[in-house]
C-alpha positions in Angstrom: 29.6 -13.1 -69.8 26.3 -15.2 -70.3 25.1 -14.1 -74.3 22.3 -17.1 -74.6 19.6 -15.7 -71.8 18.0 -18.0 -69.6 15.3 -16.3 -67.6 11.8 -15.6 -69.2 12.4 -12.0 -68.8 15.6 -11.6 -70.0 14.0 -13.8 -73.7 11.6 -12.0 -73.9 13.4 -8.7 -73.9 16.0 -9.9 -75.9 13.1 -10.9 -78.3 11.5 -7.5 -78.5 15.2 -5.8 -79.1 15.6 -7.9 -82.0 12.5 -7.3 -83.5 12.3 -4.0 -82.8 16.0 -3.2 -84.3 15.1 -5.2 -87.4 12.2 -3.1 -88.1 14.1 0.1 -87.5 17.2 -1.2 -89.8 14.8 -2.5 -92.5 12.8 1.1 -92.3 16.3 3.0 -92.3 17.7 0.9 -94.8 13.7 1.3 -97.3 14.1 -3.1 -97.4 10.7 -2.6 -95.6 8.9 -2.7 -98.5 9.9 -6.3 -99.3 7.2 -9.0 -99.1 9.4 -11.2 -97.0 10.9 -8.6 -94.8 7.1 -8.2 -94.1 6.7 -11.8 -93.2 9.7 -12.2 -91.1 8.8 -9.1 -88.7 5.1 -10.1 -89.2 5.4 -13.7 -87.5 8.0 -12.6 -85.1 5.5 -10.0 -83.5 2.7 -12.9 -84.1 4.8 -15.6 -82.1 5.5 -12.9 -79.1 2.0 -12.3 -78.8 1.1 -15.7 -78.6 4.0 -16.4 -75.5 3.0 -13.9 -74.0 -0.9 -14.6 -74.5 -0.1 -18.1 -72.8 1.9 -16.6 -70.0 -0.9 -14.6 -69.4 -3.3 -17.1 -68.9 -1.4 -19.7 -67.0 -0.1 -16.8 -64.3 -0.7 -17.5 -60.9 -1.6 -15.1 -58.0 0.6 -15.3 -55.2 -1.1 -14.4 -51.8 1.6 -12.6 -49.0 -0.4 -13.8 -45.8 -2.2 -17.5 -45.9 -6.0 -17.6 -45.3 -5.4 -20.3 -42.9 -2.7 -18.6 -40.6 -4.2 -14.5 -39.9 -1.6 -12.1 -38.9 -2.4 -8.9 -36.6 0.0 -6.3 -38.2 -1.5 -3.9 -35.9 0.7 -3.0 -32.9 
């Protein structure tokens, strides 16, 4: 059984889990209220934003029939 993930799918989830447990543990557990408990959850959601800003912007469309090579689907 694989624990370290390896696609960027199965990161990123794991990274929203985390965060998302942490901040309903630290709500649960009134911690919440401490300036570096802030910090912590406050730069995680800041870093996943900015991944998935950049994946975002660097995704590519991928096309299902080429321009160059027409297919009649018609029968």
């Amino acid at each position: 059984m694989k624990f370290i993930p390896t696609t960027k799918d199965s990161i990123a989830l794991t990274a929203v889990t985390i965060l998302t447990l942490s901040l309903f543990v630290s709500g649960l557990l009134n911690v919440l209220d401490y300036l570096i408990v802030k910090t912590v959850l406050l730069i995680g959601f800041v870093l996943l934003f900015i991944f998935a800003l950049g994946y975002a912007l660097k995704n590519e469309t991928k096309k299902n029939h080429p321009e160059d090579k027409p297919q009649d689907d018609s029968y």
